[in-house]
C-alpha positions in Angstrom: 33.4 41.7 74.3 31.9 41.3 70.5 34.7 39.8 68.1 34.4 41.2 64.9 34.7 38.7 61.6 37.5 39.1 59.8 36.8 39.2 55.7 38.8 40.2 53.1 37.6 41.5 49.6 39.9 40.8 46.6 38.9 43.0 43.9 40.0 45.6 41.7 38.8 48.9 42.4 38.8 50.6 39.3 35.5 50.9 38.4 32.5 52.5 38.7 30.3 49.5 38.9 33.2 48.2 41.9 32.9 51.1 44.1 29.8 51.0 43.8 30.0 47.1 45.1 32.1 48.4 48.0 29.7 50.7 49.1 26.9 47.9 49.2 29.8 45.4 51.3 30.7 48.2 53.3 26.7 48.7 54.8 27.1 44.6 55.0 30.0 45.1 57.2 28.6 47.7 59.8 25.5 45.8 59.9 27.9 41.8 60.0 30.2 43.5 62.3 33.4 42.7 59.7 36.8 43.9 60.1 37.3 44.2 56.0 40.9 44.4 54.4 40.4 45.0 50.7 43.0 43.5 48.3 42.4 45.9 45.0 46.0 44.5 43.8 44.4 41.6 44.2 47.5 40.1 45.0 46.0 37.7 47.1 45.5 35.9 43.6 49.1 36.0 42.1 50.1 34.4 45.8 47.5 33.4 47.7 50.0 32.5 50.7 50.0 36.1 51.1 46.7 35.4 52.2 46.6 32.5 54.4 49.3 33.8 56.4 46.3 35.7 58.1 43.1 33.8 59.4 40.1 34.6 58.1 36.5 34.4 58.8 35.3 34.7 54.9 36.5 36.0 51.7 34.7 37.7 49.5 35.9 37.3 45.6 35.9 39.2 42.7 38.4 38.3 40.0 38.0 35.9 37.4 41.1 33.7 38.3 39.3 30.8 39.9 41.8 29.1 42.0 41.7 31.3 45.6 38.2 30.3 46.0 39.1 27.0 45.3 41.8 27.2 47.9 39.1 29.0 50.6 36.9 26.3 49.9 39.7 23.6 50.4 40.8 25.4 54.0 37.1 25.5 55.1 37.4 29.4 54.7 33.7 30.8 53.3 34.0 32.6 50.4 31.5 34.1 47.9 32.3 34.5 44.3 31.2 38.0 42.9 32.9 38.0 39.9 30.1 38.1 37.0 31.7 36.4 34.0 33.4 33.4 35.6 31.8 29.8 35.9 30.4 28.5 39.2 32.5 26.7 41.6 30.9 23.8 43.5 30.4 24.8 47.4 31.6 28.4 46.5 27.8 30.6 46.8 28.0 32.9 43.5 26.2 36.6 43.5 25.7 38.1 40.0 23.8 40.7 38.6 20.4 39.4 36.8 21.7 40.5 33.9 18.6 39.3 31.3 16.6 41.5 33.9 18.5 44.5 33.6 18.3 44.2 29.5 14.5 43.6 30.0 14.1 46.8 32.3 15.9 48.8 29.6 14.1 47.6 27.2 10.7 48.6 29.3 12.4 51.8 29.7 12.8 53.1 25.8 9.3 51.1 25.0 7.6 52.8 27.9 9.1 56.4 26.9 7.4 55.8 22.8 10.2 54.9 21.0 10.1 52.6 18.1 13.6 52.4 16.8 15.9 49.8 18.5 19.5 49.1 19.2 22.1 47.3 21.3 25.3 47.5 21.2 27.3 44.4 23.7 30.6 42.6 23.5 29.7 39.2 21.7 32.8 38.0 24.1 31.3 38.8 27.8 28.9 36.4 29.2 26.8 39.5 31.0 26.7 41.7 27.7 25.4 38.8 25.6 22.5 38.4 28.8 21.5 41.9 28.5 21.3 42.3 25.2 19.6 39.0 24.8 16.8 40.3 27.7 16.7 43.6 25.9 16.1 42.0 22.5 13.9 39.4 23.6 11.6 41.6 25.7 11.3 43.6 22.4 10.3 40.9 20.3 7.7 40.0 22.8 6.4 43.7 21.9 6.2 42.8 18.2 9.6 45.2 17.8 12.6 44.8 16.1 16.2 45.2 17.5 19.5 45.7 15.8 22.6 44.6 17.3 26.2 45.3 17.0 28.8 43.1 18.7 32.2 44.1 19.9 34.9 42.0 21.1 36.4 43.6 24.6 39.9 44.0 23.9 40.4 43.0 28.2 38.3 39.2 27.2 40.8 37.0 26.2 41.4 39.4 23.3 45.5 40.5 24.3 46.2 41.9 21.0 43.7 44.8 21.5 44.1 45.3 25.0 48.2 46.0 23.5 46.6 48.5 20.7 46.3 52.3 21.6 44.1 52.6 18.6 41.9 49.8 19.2 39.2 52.2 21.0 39.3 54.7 18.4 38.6 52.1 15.7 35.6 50.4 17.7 34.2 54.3 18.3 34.6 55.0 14.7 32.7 51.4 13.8 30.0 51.5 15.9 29.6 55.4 14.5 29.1 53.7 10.8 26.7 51.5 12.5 24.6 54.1 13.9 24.5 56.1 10.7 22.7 52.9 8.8 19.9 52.4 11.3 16.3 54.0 11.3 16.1 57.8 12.8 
């Protein structure tokens, strides 16, 4: 009789870019032969007991509280850190998007298509929006083209009085629209 691993998958599902994610761990598990529990109230993190008080053959993480895979690590549980704006752990293997890389393809993308005015608009307070638009910009200057940036602080990045204000969206669309109406056509 095959035994089928046990892994669960704390992360929040509310996203686009996490279903998507789910769909990628879900081929991993036919293919692994996992019995997956996901944890999208990722409640494993506000009391990781809850947990533990199941065995586990790995855990797969994506929230930027750092202190389950420190706890995995601790019990000899594997765990893989997917979260992409949280720092390393030591012993705990960390997946992220090549974020420079993706900038750089866009970058290719507009170049390749004729255009010759440039912008980028990021949140100056996310580790992966400052790599993109750094691979964006940079892979433009290599061109001998120019770049304009705006930077936006995401109200959910250690920024709690946006994330409290309704009108804080608004605001940022009606900023970034003053923005636009300054650069080249």
């Amino acid at each position: 009789m095959h035994v089928l691993k046990r892994v669960a998958i704390v992360t929040p599902t509310q996203n686009e870019q996490t279903r998507r994610l789910l769909t990628g761990l879900g081929r991993s598990a036919v293919a692994g032969n996992w019995n997956t529990f996901i944890d999208s109230s990722c409640l494993s993190v506000s009391d990781p007991q809850w947990l533990f008080a199941n065995q586990w053959d790995g855990v797969v993480h994506n929230h930027s509280d750092r202190r389950l895979p420190e706890l995995c690590r601790a019990r000899g549980i594997p765990c893989v850190d997917i979260h992409d704006d949280s720092p390393a752990i030591e012993s705990v293997p960390k997946l992220r998007s090549d974020n420079p890389s993706i900038g750089k393809l866009a970058a290719e993308h507009f170049a390749g298509l004729g255009y010759q005015s440039y912008a980028f608009s990021g949140f100056s307070n996310l580790p992966w929006s400052r790599e993109r638009c750094a691979g964006f910009v940079d892979t433009l200057a290599a061109r001998g083209r120019d770049c304009a940036t705006f930077d936006s602080l995401h109200p959910q990045a250690g920024n709690p009085s946006l994330a409290s204000d309704p009108a804080w969206e608004n605001d940022e669309i009606e900023r970034i629209a003053r923005w636009l109406r300054t650069l080249p056509q």
